[in-house]
ROLOLUM-908498 format. One record per residue: residue number from 1; residue in three letters; y, x, z of N, C-alpha, C in turn. Coordinates in Angstrom, 3 decimals, always signed. Layout:
// ROLOLUM-908498
PT    i   aa       n.Y       n.X       n.Z      ca.Y      ca.X      ca.Z       c.Y       c.X       c.Z
PT  NUM  ALA         Y         X         Z         Y         X         Z         Y         X         Z
...
This chain:
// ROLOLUM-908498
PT    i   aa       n.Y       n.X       n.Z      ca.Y      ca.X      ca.Z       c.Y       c.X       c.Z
PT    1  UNK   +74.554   +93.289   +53.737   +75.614   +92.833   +52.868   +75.721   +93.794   +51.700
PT    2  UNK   +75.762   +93.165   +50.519   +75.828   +93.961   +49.367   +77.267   +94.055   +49.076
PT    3  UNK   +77.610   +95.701   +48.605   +79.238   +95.861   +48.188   +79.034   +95.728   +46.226
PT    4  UNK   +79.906   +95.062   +45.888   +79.668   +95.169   +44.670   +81.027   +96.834   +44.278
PT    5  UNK   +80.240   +97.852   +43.519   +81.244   +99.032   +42.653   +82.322   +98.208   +41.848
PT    6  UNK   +83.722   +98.870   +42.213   +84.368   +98.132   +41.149   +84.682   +99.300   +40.390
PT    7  UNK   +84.598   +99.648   +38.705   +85.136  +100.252   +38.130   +86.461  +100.845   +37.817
PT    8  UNK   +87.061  +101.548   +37.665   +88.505  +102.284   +37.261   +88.735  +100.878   +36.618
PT    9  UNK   +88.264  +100.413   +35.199   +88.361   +99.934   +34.089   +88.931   +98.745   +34.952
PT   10  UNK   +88.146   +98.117   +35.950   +87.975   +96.321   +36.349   +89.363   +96.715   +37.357
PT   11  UNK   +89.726   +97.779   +38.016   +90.700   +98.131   +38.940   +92.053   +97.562   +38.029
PT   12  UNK   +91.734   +98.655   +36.683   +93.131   +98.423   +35.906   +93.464   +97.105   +35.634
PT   13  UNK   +92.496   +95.941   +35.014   +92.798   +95.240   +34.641   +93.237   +94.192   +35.839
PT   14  UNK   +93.006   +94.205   +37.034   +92.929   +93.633   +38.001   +94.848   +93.535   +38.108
PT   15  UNK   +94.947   +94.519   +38.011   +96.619   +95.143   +38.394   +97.061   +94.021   +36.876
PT   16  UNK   +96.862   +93.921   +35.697   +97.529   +93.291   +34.905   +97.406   +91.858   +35.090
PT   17  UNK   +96.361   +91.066   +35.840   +96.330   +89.959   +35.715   +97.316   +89.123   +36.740
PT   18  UNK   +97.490   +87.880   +36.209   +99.043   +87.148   +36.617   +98.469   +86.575   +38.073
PT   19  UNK   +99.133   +87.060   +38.876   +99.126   +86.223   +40.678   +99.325   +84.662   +40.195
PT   20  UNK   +97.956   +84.067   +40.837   +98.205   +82.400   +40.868   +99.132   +82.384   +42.176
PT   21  UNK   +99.894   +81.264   +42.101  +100.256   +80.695   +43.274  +100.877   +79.420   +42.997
PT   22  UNK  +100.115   +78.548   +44.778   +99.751   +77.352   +44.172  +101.680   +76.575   +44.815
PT   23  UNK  +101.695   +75.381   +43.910  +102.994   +74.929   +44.665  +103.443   +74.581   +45.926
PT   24  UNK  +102.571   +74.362   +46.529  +102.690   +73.820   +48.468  +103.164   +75.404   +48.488
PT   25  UNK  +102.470   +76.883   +48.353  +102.704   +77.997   +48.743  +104.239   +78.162   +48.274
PT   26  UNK  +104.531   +78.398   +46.626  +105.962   +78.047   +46.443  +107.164   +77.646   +47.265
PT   27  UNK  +106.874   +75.984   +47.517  +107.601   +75.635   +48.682  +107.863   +75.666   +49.786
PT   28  UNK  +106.772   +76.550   +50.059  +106.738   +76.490   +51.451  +107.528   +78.050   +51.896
PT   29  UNK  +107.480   +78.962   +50.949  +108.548   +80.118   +50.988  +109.807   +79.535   +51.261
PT   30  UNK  +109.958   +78.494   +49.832  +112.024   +78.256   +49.772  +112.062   +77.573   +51.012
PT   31  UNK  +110.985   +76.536   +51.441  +111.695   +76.003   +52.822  +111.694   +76.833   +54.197
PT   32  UNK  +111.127   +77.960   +53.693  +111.792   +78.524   +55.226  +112.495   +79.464   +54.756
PT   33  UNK  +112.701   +80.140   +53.521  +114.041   +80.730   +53.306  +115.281   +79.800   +53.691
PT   34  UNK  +115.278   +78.956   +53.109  +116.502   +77.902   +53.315  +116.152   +77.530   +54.985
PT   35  UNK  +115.837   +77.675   +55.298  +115.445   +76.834   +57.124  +116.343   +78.173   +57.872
PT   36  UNK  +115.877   +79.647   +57.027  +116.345   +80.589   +57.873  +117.891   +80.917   +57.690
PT   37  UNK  +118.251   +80.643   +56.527  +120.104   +80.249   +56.017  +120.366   +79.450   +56.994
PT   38  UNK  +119.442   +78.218   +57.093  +120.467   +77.413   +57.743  +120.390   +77.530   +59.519
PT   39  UNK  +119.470   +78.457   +59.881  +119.803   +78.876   +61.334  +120.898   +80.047   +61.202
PT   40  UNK  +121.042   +80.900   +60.195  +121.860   +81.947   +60.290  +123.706   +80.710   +60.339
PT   41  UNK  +123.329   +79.973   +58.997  +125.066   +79.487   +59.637  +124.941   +78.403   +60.526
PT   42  UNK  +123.863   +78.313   +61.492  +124.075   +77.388   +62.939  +124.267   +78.526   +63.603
PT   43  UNK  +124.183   +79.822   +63.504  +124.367   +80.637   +64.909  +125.909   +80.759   +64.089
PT   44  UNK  +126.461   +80.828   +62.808  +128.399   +81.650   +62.577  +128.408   +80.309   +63.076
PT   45  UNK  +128.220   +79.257   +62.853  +129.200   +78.068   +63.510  +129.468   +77.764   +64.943
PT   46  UNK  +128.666   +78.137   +65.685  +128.328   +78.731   +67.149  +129.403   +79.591   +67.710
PT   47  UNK  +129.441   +80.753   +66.992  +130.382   +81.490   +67.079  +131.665   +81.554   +67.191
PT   48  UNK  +131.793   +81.002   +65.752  +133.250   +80.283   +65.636  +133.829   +79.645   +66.273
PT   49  UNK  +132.923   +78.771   +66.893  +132.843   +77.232   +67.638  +133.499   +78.243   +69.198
PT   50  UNK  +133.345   +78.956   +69.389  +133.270   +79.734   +70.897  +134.229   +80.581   +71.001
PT   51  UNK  +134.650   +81.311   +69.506  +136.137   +82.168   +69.634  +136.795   +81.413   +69.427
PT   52  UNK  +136.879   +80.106   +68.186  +138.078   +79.139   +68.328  +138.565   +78.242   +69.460
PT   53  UNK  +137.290   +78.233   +70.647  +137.834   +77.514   +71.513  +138.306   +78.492   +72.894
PT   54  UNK  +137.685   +79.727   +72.790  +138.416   +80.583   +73.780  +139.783   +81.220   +73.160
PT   55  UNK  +140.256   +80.891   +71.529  +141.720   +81.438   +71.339  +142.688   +80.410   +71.773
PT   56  UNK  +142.138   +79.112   +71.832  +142.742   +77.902   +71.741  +143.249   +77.174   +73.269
PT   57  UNK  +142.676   +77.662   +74.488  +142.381   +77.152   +75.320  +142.698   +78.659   +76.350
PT   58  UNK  +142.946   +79.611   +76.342  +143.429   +80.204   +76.774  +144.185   +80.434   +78.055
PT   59  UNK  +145.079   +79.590   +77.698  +145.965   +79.476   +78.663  +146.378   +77.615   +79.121
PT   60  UNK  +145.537   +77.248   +78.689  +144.690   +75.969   +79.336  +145.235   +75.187   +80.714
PT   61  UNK  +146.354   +74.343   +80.583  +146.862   +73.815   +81.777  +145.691   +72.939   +83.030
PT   62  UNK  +145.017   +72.150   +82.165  +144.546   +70.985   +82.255  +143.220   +71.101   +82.831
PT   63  UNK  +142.423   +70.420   +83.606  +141.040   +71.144   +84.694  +140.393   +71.347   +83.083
PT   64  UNK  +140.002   +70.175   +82.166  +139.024   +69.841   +81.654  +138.987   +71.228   +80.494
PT   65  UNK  +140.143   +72.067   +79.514  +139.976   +72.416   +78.971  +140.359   +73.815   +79.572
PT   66  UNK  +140.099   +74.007   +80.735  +140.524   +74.949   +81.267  +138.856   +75.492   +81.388
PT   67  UNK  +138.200   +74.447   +81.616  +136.772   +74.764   +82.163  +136.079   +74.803   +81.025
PT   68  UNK  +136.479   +74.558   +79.134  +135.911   +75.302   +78.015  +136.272   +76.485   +77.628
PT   69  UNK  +137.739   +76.671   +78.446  +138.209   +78.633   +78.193  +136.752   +78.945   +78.976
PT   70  UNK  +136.992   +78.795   +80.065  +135.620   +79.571   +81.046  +134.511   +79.219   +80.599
PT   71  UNK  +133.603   +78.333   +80.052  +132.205   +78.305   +79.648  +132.657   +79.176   +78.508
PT   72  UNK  +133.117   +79.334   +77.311  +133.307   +80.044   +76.312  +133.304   +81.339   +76.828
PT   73  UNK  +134.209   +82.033   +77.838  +134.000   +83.040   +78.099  +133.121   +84.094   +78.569
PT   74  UNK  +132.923   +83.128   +79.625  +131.031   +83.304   +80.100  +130.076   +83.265   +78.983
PT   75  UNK  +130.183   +82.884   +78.072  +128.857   +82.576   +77.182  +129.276   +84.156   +76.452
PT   76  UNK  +130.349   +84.464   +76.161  +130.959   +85.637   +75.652  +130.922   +86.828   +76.068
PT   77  UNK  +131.387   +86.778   +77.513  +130.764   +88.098   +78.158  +129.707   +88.169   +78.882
PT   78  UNK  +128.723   +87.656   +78.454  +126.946   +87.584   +78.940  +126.408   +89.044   +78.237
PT   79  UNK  +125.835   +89.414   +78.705  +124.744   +90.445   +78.072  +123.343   +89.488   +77.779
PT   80  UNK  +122.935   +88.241   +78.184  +121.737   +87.772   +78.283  +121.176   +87.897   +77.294
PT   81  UNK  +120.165   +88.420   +76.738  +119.446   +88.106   +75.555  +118.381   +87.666   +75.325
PT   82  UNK  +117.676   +86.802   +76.812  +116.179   +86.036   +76.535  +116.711   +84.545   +76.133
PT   83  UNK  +117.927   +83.983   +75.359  +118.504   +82.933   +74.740  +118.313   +83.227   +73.498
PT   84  UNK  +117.765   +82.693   +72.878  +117.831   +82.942   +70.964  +118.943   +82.691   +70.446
PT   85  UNK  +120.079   +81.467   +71.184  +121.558   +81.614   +71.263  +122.343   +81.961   +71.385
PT   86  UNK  +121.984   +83.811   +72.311  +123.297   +84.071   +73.295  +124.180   +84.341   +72.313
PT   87  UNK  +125.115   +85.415   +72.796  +126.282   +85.538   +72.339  +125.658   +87.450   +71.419
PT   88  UNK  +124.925   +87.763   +72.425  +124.316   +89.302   +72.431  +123.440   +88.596   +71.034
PT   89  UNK  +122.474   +87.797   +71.168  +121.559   +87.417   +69.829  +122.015   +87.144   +68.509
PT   90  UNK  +122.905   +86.347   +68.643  +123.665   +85.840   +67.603  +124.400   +87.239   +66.775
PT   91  UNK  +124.941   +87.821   +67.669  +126.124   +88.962   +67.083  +124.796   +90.016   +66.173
PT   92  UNK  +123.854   +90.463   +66.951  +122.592   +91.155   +66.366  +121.954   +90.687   +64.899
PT   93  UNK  +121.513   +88.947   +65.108  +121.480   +88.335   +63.662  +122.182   +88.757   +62.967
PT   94  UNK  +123.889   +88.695   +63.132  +124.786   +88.309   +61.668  +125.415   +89.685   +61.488
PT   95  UNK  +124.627   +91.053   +62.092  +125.404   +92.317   +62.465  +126.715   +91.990   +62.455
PT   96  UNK  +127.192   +91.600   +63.835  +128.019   +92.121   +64.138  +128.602   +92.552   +65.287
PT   97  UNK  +129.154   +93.712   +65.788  +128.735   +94.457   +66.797  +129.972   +93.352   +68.441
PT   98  UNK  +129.270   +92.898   +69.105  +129.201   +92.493   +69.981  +130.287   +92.864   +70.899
PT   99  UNK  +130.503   +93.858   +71.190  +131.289   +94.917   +71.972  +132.770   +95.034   +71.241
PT  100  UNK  +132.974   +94.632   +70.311  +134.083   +94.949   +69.240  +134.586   +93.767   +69.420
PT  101  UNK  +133.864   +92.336   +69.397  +134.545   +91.113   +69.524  +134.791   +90.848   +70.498
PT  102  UNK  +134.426   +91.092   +71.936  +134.472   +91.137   +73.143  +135.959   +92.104   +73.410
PT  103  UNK  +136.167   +93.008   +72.916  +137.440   +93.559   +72.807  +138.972   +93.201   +72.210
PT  104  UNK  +138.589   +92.509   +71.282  +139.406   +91.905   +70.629  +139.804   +90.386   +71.349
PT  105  UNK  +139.012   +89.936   +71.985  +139.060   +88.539   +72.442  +139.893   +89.333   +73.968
PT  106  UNK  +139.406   +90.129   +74.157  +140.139   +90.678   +75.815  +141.519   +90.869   +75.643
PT  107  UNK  +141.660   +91.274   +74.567  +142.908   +91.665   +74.231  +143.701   +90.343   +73.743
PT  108  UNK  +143.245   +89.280   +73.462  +144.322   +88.365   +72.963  +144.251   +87.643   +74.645
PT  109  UNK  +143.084   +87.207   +75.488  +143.961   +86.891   +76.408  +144.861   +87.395   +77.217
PT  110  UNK  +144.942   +89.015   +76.972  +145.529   +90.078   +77.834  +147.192   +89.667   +77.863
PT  111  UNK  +147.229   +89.294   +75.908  +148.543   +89.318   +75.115  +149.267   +87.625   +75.985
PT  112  UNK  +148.072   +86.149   +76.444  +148.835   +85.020   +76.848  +149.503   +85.639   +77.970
PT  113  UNK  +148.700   +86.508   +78.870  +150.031   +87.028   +80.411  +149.251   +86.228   +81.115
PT  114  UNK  +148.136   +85.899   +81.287  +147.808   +85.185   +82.374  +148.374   +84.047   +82.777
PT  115  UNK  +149.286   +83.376   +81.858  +149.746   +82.524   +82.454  +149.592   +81.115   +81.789
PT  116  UNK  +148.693   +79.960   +82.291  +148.681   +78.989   +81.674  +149.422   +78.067   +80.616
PT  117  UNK  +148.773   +77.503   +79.598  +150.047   +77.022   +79.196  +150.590   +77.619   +78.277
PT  118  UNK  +150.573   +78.425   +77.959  +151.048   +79.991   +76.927  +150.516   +79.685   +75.587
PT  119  UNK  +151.436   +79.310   +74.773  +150.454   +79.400   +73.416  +150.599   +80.805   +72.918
PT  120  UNK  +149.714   +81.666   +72.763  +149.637   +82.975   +71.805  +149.823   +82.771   +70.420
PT  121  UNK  +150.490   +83.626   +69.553  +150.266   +83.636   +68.188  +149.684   +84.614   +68.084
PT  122  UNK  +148.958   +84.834   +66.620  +147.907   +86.281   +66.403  +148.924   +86.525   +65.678
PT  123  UNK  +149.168   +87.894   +65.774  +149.819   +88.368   +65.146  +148.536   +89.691   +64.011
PT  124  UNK  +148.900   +90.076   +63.309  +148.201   +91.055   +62.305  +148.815   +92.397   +62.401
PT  125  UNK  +150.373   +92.032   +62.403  +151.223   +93.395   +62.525  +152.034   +93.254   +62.883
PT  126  UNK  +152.275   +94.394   +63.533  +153.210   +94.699   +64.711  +155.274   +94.474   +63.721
PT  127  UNK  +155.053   +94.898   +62.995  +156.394   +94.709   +62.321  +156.757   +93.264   +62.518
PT  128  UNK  +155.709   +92.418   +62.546  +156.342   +90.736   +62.737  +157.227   +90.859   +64.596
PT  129  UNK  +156.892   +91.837   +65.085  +157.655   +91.972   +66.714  +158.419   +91.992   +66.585
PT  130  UNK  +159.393   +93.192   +66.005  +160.321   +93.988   +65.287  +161.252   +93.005   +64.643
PT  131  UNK  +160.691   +92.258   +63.743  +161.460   +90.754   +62.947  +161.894   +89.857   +64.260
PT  132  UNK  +161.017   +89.313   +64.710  +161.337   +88.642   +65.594  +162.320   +88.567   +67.140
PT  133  UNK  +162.178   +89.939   +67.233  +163.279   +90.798   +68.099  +164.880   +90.768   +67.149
PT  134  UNK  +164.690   +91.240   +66.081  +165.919   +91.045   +65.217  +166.319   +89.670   +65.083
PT  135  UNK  +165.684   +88.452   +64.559  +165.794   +87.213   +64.738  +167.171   +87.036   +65.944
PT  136  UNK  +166.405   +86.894   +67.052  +166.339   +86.616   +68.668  +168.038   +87.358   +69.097
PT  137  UNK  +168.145   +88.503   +68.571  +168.937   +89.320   +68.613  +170.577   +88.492   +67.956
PT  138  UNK  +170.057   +88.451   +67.019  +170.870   +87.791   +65.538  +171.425   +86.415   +66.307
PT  139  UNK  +170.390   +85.383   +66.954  +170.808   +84.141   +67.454  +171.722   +84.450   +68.578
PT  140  UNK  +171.759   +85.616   +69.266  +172.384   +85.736   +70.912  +173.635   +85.800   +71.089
């Protein structure tokens, strides 16, 4: 096999000349850029889909939505990660740390009392307690 010498000279010019690229190649980048957007917001909608129904359902009278608090939760406190779905995969995709939402979710069912039936409000700050104690107070 013969090597052909390439010159300094043919090197340089090599570096100035314009990259062809053909349109199938083009498209075929944006469609899996866009393919990979649109798995990133199928895993936040996932998500969402799984804290809005474990804030919602909580305290869950009823067999049927009692048994989407518990699949939600389970899917939530899984460590599994041979699912490209789990809960562990998903949080890794969209960085965000796993262990932090798992805490926060412990803590709002901590706040229904265990007791079915309970609607929770989120509260943000604690001063809305404080109001509401004064309220309560005010009516008695």
């Amino acid at each position: 096999m013969k090597t052909r010498d390439i010159s300094a000279e043919e090197k340089v010019q090599e570096l100035f000349q314009p990259d062809t690229l053909l349109p199938s190649q083009y498209f075929d980048r944006i469609r899996r850029r866009a393919s990979f957007d649109g798995e990133r917001r199928l895993m936040v909608a996932i998500l969402e889909d799984a804290v809005d129904v474990y804030r919602k359902q909580v305290g869950a009278r009823d067999r049927k939505r009692h048994q989407l608090f518990e699949d939600a939760e389970a899917w939530i406190e899984s460590a599994d990660k041979s699912w490209i779905f789990s809960f562990e995969n998903i949080c890794d995709v969209l960085g965000i740390e796993a262990a932090y939402v798992r805490k926060g979710l412990r803590a709002w069912k901590a706040r229904a009392g265990g007791e079915r039936g309970q609607v929770v409000a989120f509260r943000t700050d604690d001063r809305e307690d404080d109001v509401d104690r004064d309220e309560a107070a005010e009516l008695a």
